[in-house]
C-alpha positions as CSV (number, residue, x, y, z in Angstrom):
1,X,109.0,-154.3,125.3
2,X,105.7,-153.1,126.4
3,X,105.1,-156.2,128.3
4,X,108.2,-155.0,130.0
5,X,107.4,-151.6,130.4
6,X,103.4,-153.0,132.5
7,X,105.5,-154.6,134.8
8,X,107.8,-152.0,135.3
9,X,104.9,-149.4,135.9
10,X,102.6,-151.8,138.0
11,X,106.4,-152.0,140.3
12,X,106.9,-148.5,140.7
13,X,103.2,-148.0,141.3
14,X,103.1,-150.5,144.1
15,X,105.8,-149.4,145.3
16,X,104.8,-145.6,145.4
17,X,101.3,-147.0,147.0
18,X,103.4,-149.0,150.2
19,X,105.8,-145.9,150.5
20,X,102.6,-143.5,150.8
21,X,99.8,-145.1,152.6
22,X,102.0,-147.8,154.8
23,X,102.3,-146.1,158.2
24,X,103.3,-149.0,160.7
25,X,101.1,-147.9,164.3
26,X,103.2,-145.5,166.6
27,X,102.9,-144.0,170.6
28,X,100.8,-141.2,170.2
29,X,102.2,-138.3,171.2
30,X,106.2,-139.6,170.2
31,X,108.5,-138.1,168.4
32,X,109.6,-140.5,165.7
33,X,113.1,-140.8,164.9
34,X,114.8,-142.6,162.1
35,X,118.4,-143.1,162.1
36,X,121.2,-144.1,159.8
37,X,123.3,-146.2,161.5
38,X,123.3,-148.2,164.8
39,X,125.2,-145.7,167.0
40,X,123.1,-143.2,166.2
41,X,120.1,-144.9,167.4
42,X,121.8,-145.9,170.6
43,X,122.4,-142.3,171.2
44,X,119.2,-141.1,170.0
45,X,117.1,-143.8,172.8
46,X,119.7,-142.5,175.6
47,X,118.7,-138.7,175.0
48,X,115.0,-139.3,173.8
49,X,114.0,-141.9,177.1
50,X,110.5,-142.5,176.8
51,X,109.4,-139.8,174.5
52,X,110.9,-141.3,171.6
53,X,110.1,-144.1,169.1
54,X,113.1,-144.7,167.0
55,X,114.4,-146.8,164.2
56,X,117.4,-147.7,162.3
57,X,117.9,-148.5,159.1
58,X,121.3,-150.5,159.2
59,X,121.4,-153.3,161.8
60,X,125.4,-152.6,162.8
61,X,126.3,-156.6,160.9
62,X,126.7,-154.4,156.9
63,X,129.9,-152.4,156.2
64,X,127.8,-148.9,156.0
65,X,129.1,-148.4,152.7
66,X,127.5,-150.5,150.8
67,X,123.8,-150.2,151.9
68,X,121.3,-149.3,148.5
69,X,118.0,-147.9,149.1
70,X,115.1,-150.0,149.6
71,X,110.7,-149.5,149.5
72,X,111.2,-150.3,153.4
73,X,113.8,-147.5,153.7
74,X,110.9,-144.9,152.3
75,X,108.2,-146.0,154.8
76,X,110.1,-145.8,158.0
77,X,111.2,-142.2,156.7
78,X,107.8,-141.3,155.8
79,X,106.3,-141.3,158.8
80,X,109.6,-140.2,160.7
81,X,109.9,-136.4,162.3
82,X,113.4,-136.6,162.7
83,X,115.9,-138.0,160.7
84,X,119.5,-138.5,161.8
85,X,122.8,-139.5,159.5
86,X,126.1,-139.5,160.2
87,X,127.1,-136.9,157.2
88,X,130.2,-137.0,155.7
89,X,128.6,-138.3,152.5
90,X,128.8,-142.3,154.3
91,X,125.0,-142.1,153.1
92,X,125.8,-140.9,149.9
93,X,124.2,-143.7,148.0
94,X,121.1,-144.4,149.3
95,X,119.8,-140.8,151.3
96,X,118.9,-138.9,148.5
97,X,116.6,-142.0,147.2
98,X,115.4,-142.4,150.4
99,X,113.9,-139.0,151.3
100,X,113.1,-138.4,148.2
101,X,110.7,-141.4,147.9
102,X,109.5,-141.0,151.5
103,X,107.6,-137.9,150.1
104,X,108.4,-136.1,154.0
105,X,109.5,-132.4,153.8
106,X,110.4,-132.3,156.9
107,X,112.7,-134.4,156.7
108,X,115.2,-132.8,153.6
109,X,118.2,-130.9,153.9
110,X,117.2,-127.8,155.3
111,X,114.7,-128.6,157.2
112,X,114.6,-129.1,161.3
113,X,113.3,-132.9,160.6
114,X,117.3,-133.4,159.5
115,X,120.2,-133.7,161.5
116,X,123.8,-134.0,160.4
117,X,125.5,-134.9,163.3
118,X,129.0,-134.5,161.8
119,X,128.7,-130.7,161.3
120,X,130.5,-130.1,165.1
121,X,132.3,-132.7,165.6
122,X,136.4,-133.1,165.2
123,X,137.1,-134.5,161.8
124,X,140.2,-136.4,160.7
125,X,141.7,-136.9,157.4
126,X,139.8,-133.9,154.6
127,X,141.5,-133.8,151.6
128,X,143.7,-131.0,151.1
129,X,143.3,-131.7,147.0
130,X,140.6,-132.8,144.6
131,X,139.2,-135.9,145.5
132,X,138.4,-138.2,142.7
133,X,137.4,-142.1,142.0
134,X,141.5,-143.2,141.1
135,X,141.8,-142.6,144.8
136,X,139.7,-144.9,145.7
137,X,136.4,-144.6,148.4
138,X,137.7,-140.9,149.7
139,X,135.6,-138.7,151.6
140,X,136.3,-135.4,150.5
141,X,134.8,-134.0,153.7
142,X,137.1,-136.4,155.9
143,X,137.4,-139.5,157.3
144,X,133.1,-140.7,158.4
145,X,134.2,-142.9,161.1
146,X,134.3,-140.3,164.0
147,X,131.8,-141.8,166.7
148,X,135.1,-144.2,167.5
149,X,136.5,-141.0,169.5
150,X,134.5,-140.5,172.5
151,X,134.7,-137.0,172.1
152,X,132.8,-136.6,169.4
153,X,130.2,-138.9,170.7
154,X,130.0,-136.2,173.7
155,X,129.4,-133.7,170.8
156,X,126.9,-136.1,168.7
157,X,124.8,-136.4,171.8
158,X,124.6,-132.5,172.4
159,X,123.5,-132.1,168.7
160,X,121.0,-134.8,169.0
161,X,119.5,-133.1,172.3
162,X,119.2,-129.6,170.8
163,X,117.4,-130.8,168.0
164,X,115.1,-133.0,169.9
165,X,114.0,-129.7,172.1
166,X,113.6,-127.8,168.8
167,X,111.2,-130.2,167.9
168,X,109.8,-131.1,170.7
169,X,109.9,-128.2,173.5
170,X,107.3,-129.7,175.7
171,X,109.9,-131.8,176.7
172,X,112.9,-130.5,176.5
173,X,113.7,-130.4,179.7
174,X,113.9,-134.2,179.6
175,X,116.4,-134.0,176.4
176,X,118.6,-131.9,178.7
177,X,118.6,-133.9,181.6
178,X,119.1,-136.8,179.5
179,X,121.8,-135.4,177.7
180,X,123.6,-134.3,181.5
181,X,123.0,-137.6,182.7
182,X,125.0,-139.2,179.3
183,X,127.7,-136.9,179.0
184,X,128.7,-137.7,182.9
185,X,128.6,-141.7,182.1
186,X,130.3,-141.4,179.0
187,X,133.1,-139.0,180.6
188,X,133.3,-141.8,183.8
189,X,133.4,-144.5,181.4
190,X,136.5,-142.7,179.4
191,X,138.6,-141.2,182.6
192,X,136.9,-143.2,185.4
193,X,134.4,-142.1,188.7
194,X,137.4,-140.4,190.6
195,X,139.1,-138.0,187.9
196,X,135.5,-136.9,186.9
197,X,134.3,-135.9,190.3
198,X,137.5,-134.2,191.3
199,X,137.7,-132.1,187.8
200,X,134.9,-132.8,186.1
201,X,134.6,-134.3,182.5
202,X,135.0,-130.8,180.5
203,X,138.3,-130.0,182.1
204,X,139.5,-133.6,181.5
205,X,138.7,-133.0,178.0
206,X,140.1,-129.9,177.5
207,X,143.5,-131.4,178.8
208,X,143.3,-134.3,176.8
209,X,142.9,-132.2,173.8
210,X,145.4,-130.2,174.4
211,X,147.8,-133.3,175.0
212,X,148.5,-132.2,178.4
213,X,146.4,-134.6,180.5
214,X,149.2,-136.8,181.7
215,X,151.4,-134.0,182.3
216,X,148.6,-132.6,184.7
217,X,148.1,-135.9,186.6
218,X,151.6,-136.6,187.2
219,X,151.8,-132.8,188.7
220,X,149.6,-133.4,190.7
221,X,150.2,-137.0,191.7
222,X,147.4,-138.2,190.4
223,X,148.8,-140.7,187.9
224,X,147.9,-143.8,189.1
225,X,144.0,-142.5,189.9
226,X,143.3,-142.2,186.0
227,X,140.3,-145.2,185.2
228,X,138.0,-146.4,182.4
229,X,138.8,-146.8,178.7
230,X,141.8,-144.1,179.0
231,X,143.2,-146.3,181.4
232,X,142.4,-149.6,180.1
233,X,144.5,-148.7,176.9
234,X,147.3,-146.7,178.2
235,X,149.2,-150.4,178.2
236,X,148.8,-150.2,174.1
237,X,149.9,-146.5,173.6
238,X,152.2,-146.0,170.8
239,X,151.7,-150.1,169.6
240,X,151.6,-150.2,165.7
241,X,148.7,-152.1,164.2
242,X,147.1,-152.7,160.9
243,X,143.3,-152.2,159.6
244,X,141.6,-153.5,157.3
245,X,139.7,-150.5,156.1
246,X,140.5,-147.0,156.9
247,X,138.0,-147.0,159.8
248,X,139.9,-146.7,162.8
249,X,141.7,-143.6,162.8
250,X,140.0,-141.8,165.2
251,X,140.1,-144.6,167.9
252,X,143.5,-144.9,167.2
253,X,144.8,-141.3,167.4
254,X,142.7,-141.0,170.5
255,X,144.2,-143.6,172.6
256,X,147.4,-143.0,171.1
257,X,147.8,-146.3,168.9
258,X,149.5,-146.1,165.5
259,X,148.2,-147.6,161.9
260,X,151.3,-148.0,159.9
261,X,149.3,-149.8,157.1
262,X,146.0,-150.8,155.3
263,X,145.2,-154.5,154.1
264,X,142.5,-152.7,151.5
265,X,145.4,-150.8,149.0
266,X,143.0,-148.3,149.0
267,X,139.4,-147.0,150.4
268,X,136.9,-149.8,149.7
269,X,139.1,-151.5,147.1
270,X,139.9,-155.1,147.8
271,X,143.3,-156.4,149.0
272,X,145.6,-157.6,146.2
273,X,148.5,-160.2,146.7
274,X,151.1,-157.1,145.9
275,X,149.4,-155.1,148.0
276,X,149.4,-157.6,151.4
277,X,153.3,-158.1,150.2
278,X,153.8,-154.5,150.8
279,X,151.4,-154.9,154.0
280,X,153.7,-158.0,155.3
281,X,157.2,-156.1,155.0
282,X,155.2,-153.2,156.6
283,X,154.5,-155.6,159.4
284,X,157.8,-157.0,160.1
285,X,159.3,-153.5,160.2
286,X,157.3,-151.6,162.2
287,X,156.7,-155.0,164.6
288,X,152.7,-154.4,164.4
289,X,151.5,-157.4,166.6
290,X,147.6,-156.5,165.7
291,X,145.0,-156.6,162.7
292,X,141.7,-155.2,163.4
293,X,139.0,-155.6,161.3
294,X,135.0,-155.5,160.9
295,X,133.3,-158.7,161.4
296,X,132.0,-158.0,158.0
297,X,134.8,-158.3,155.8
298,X,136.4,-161.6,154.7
299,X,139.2,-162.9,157.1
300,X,141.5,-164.3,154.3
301,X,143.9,-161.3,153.8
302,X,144.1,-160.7,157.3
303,X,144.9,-164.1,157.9
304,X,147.6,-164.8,155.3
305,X,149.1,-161.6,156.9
306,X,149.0,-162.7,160.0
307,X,150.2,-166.0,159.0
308,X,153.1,-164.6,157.5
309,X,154.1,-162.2,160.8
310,X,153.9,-162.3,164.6
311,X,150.4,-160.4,164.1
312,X,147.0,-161.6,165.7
313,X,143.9,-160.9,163.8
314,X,141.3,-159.1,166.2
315,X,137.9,-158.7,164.6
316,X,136.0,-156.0,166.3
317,X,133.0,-154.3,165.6
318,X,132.7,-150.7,165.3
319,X,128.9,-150.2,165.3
320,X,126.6,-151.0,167.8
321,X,124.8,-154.5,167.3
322,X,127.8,-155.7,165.2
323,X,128.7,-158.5,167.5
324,X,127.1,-160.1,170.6
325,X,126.9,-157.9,173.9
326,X,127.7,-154.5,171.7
327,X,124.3,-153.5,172.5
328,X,124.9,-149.9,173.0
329,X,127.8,-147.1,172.5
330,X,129.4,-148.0,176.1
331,X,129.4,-151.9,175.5
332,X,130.5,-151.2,171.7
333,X,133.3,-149.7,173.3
334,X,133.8,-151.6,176.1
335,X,134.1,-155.0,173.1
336,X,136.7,-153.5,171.0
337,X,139.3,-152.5,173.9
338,X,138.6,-156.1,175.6
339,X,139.5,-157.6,172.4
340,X,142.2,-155.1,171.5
341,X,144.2,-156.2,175.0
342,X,143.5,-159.9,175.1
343,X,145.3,-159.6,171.9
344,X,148.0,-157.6,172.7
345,X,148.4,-158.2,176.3
């Protein structure tokens, strides 16, 4: 036992010594930014340009659930000025340890060092009753997985920018013009170069929230004008499909797709042969053509399914760095839909 308990002491000690006095060499002058997950990061190194020096600590390949607190963790938030999560308790079992062992004020709740970009953005799926562990991995603040509407990434990038000026007001007229020049790409890339410069991406979205885009365009005989992801999935619109994990509602209820079932029988539980049973009649019923799932997750549930319907299995990555040439949020995007209609189309 007390052999035990020297090693466990010298451990924590040398741990405690690498988290405190470790300081990897930065840009003087930088603001330095540690992330939570990939898309973050992406979105952080468009607003910040070269004013930034930023870090991540997922690599987009992990399912963002299951990533535990490490030493390495602590360092890079130690000497970070800024930390950004998604929220929605996704980092709920490793951000306390982190910060706390990082030792860095300014980056705890509270402080301007942290940034919860979920706090604006349009959330799908909060409970409505008490969440508890029978249920499965439920968010009882809503469904995490909102950067997969591009809305909210409009609304993630405007957080980000605010709170980069806070922090660093020398430059904030950078962030700003950073921020103007992403919001214009990412509304092209949604509705394409001609709808934008003819309304302009706000009113676009305010019609598309308001479900009343189409009807507009087709007023105004401007159906047929409509480009970029918008129009790149309008072919799929109201097509059923199946997940894997409950990851893809908000892609889905923005481009107007349908997920009629689940292969996990619930939140971060693994599939069980009832369950895909269930997930096969749901198949045949509701003629869902398409599984998409993580690259992470094991393929053998979504292939007995497919194997037993008309379905294809369409692995896609929903984080940036997740598969080859998803190296940002616009080629993240850009990947799923091209795999979503080779599929389907």
């Amino acid at each position: 036992m007390r052999n035990g308990f020297k090693v466990y002491i010298i451990t924590t000690c040398a741990i405690a010594a690498c988290v405190l006095f470790t300081q990897p060499a930065e840009s003087e002058g930088s603001l330095n930014v540690l992330t939570t997950h990939t898309v973050l990061k992406s979105l952080a190194e468009e607003i910040g340009g070269g004013n930034i020096s930023v870090s991540c600590l997922a690599t987009g390949r992990e399912d963002p659930h299951a990533i535990s607190a490490k030493p390495s963790y602590m360092v890079s938030a130690r000497r970070a000025d800024l930390f950004i999560k998604i929220g929605m308790e996704l980092e709920i079992g490793y951000e306390d340890l982190v910060i706390d062992g990082s030792r860095n004020y300014k980056i705890r709740l509270g402080q301007p060092g942290h940034l919860d970009t979920s706090l604006n953005v349009v959330r799908l799926e909060v409970p409505t009753i008490r969440v508890d562990r029978s249920m499965g991995d439920v968010h009882p603040l809503g469904n995490p997985h909102y950067w997969m509407d591009p809305y909210n990434v409009r609304i993630m990038a405007h957080s980000i920018a605010e709170r980069m000026a806070k922090l660093d007001p020398e430059h904030a007229s950078e962030y700003e013009a950073n921020l103007a020049g992403f919001t214009k790409r990412l509304d092209t890339a949604m509705f394409g170069e001609q709808l934008v410069s003819r309304f302009g991406g706000k009113m676009l979205w305010s019609l598309a929230l308001a479900g009343t885009l189409d009807p507009h365009l087709k007023e105004s005989g401007l159906e047929n004008t409509a480009g970029g992801w918008y129009r790149q999935l309008k072919p799929l619109e109201g097509k059923n499909l199946i997940t894997y994990h409950r990851s893809w509602g908000y892609f889905a209820g923005r481009f107007g797709l349908n997920i009629v079932a689940e292969l996990e029988p619930k939140p971060g539980i693994p599939p069980s042969p009832g369950h895909l049973r269930y997930v096969i009649q749901i198949a045949q019923q509701e003629r869902a053509k398409l599984i998409v799932m993580e690259p992470y997750y094991n393929r053998r549930a979504a292939d007995f399914v497919a194997a037993k319907t008309d379905a294809k299995v369409v692995e896609a990555a929903n984080a940036v760095g997740g598969q080859p040439g998803a190296d940002d949020y616009f080629s993240l995007m850009d990947n799923v839909i091209q795999k979503l209609r080779e599929a389907a189309l």
